[in-house]
Every structure is written in structure tokens, then in C-alpha cells.
C-alpha positions, 0 to 999 in steps of 0.5 A: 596155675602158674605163669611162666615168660620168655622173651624181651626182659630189659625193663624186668618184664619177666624177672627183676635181674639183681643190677635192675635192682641196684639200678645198675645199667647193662645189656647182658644178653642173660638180663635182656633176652630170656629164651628159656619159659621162667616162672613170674616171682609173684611178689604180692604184699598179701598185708596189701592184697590177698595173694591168689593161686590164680591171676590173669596177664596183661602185657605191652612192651615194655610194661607187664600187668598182672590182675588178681580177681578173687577176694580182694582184687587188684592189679600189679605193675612190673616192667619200665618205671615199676621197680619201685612198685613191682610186686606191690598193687596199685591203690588205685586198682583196689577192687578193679574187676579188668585191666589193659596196659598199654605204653602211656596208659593203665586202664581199670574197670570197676563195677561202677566206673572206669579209670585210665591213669597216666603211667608217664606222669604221678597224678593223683587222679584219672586221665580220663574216667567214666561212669557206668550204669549197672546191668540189671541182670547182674551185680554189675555191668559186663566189661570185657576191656578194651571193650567198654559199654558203647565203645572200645578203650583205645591206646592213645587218645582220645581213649573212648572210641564209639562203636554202633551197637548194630555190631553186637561185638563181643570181644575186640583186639587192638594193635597199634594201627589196626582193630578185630571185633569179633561180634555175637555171631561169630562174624569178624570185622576190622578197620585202620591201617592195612598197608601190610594186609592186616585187614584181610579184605583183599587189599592193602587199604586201609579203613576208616570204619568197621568193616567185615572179613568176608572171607570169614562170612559164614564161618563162626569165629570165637577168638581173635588176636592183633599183632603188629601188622598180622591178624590171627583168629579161631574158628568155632571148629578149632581152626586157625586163620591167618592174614596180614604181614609175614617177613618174619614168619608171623603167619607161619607160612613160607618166609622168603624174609625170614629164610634169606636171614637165617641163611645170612646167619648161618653163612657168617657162623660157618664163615662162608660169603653170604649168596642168594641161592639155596645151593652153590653156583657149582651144584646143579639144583637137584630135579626136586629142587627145580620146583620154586618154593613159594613164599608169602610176604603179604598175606591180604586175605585169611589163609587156614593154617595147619598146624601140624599134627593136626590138632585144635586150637583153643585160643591164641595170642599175637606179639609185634612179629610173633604168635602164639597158640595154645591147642585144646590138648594143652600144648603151646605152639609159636612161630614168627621173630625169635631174636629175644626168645620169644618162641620158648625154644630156648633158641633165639631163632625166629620160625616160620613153621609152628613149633611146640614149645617143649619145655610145657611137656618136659614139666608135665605141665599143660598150658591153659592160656597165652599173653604175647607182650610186644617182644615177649610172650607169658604162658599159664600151666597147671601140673597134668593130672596123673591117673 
């Protein structure tokens, strides 16, 4: 399995560009935007840690996390105040069965323990840590980060965040303002901000406690995802659900944001004045134009949306502005902000329509799972089977 990135890189996310390394300062567009998917350089010291065919991503804006499970597990830094260190595991994390990165914080869970480090501050221990009771079924007991026995890892403190046992939650999505809790049967509850719809309860409201999606009750989901102010999940059946924020496209539904932009764009390299209208104050609209588009700017509720051809979804991702979805099939599907080439279109054009990203199928590759960072966005492949 191989990991690619395409994206916001100005911290070396992605790739550690030579004037990074020198620590020479520049914002050349090749250096801070990737457009095109570029394998990860897994530099892993294999004197320090046994460097795996296999390895999982963890990601934030500017910090990327990469976790080695097998053998002798560990977790590598890269990205802002890593360069140091990037590619070498952190002896903290020696043995860490899990692992979120957040912009303050790098959270480790252990068999026996869990650990969040300062990565604003060189300490020699913990900001905060606690002990865990093994599970009597197993080796050890079952974190599934940010979920923790009683409660969820937040990304500011306090980090330990109580949950009532009453809500059986299985997984859980942060973002910044909001929370998705997806629980045993299925059923998604979410609370915090909702001033964008990201709540899904019909409202713009927000929430101090868990409450559920009732428009989802009686449909079983089995993945969920947070970006910034829009909420993703998928159905037991494949289906994708969207709601919350849409000015960029995010939900991949009509943009009237995101459309004006591009007209703007696409006047100013054309150099022609920028106009509101789709067509010229001289041209009469043709008689199927007359039907206004509709354009969704808030989406308070869950709206199903079709990607075309229609296919199912296997599990899916949220950036800040953007998503990512990968079908049962293998392919990778993005839409929403693009300015950093976060889509992988090799573009720097933000969609509001799901768009496959070729460059998966160009490799003979099949993409098996998908990591959005705030502003960029990390995909696993393996190479197609042929018969």
C-alpha cells in the first residue's frame, strides 16, 4: 500500500522541498500547492522503528502524522516545527497502538495508557495522560481515537471530554466547532456550532449536548466525517449524506458562491469586466435557461447525493472546505475548495460536482482509503490485480 498527497504543503506536509531543508523561506507556488497526487517519502529510520509496507495517516493543517502498527509500532512527525525530526518516530510513541494530530496536541494510545503531548512546547512529559483498564476479552482494551474509554480526546482542552455510555458510540468525527458520533446501530448524533447547518437538525443552532439526526433515524450509517462547517456520512447501503456549509462546493451540491468565483476567474483571464449574469445584457437567455438554477448555500438537513455513475461509497474523508470519497470500486472522488490542489485534478480549481481523480486509474492503482488534512488531502492505493 502506497500513500500519495496533493494539496497545502507550506510546512512539507507532503514533501520536504530542498529550500525547507536548507530552511530557506519561499512561497513558490510548486513548493506550497501540489496539485498533482505525490507518493509520501517514507523516511523511516528502520535502526529506530521497522519500516512497514503498511502504515496509516493522521493529518491537521499543518502537522502530518504517519502510524506504523506492525512490529514495532510507532508514529512520525512531518509538517510545521517537524523538519528535524521528519521521517525519525517519536520515542514517545514507541509501542502506540493509535494516534490523532491536532495543531497543539499529538495524542497516543498505548495498551495501558493514554498520552497527549504539547507539540507547541519541548517537555519531557505528558500534557495530560490516563490510564486504562485492560478489556477482559482482549490483550488490550479497544480505542478507536478520538474515541477513548468514557469519553472522546477533544482538540483543546480540557482534552477529556465525558460521553454517557447510553450512546454505545462506535466511532466519532471532530471539527473544530462541531462533533458526529456515529453509535452501534448506526444512528448519528452531533452537537456544537451549527451556525452553517453542520448539525443537520433543520436549524442553524447550535447544541450544547448529543443529539441525534432524526432525519437519518432508521437508516444505519457506518462512517462519518467532519469538515469545517459541513457534515458527511455513509449509509450501510453505499449512500452518501450531505449537510451543513456549501459556499465552496463542499456538499457537492449547486454553488452559487463558488460559481460567481469562477466566472470571476474566468472574466479576469479572458479580460473581460466581471457580471452577475451568466449571459450578456444583449443576449436574450435561451428558453431553457429561463428555468433558474437552484443553488444551496446552507444545507441544514441531510441531503442524499448522487455520485455519478452511480456507485457505492466505501468511506469518505472532510477537509476544511473540501471531501473526499472513495467507492467500493476503488476510485477516489473530490469536490469543494481546489485553490491548493486538494481535489488531485492537477487543477487548482475548486468543484461543486464530484469529480474522480484520474491520476488513481492512469497508475493502475485502486485506492483503498482517504485522509483529508485541513487544506490538503492523502490517499492509499495498491496496484490492480491483473488477470
Amino acid at each position: 500500500m502506497r500513500w500519495f498527497g496533493f494539496g497545502f504543503n507550506a510546512f512539507g506536509q507532503i514533501y520536504v522541498h530542498e529550500k525547507l531543508i536548507k530552511g530557506v523561506c519561499s512561497d513558490a507556488v510548486n513548493e506550497v500547492k501540489v496539485s498533482t497526487p505525490t507518493e509520501l517519502d517514507n523516511q523511516v529510520d528502520r535502526s529506530d522503528c521497522c519500516l512497514k509496507t503498511g502504515y496509516q495517516i493522521r493529518a491537521s493543517w499543518s502537522r502530518r502524522a504517519s502510524l506504523h502498527l506492525d512490529g514495532d509500532s510507532c508514529a512520525c512527525l512531518a509538517g510545521f516545527a517537524s523538519n528535524e525530526s521528519c521521517g525519525k518516530p517519536m520515542k514517545e510513541s514507541r509501542g502506540c497502538k493509535d494516534a490523532i494530530v491536532s495543531e497543539s496536541y499529538l495524542t497516543l494510545a498505548f495498551s495501558d495508557r493514554l498520552e497527549s503531548w504539547d507539540l507547541q512546547k519541548k517537555e519531557q512529559t505528558p500534557s495530560w495522560s490516563m490510564k486504562l483498564k485492560p478489556h477482559p476479552e482482549s490483550s488490550g482494551p479497544t480505542v478507536n481515537l478520538p474515541l477513548v474509554p468514557g469519553g472522546y480526546i477533544a482538540m483543546k482542552p480540557p482534552l477529556y471530554r465525558p460521553l454517557s455510555p447510553h450512546l454505545r458510540a462506535m466511532s466519532l468525527a471532530l471539527s473544530a466547532e462541531h462533533v458526529i458520533l456515529l453509535t452501534a446501530s448506526g444512528a448519528v448524533y452531533t452537537w456544537g456550532l451549527g451556525s452553517h447547518g453542520q448539525l443537520g437538525h433543520g436549524s442553524l443552532t447550535s447544541e450544547e449536548e448529543p443529539r441525534a439526526v432524526e432525519a437519518l433515524w432508521g437508516m444505519p450509517m457506518s462512517c462519518i466525517a467532519a469538515g469545517g462547517w459541513h457534515s458527511v456520512c455513509i449509509s450501510d447501503g453505499g449512500d452518501l449524506y450531505v449537510w451543513g456549509w456549501n459556499n465552496s462546493g463542499q456538499l457537492g451540491l449547486p454553488s452559487q458562491g463558488l460559481r460567481k468565483t469562477l466566472q470571476q476567474q474566468s472574466n479576469q483571464q479572458a479580460g473581460t469586466p466581471c457580471q452577475d449574469a451568466s449571459t450578456s445584457p444583449t443576449e436574450e437567455p435561451k428558453e431553457e435557461e429561463k428555468h433558474e438554477e437552484v443553488f444551496i448555500s446552507i444545507q441544514a438537513f441531510p441531503a442524499l447525493l448522487d455520485v455519478t455513475p452511480s456507485c457505492e461509497i466505501k468511506t469518505v474523508s472532510c477537509g476544511c472546505r473540501h471531501t473526499a470519497a472513495v467507492t467500493t470500486t476503488g476510485d477516489l472522488y473530490t469536490w469543494g475548495w481546489g485553490d491548493y490542489g486538494q481535489l488531485g485534478h492537477q487543477t487548482f480549481i475548486s468543484s461543486d460536482e464530484p469529480q474522480r481523480v484520474e491520476f488513481f486509474r492512469e497508475q493502475q492503482m485502486r485506492v483503498v482509503d482517504v485522509v483529508c488534512g485541513a487544506w490538503n488531502t492523502f490517499a492509499a492505493g495498491v496496484k490492480e490485480e491483473v488477470a
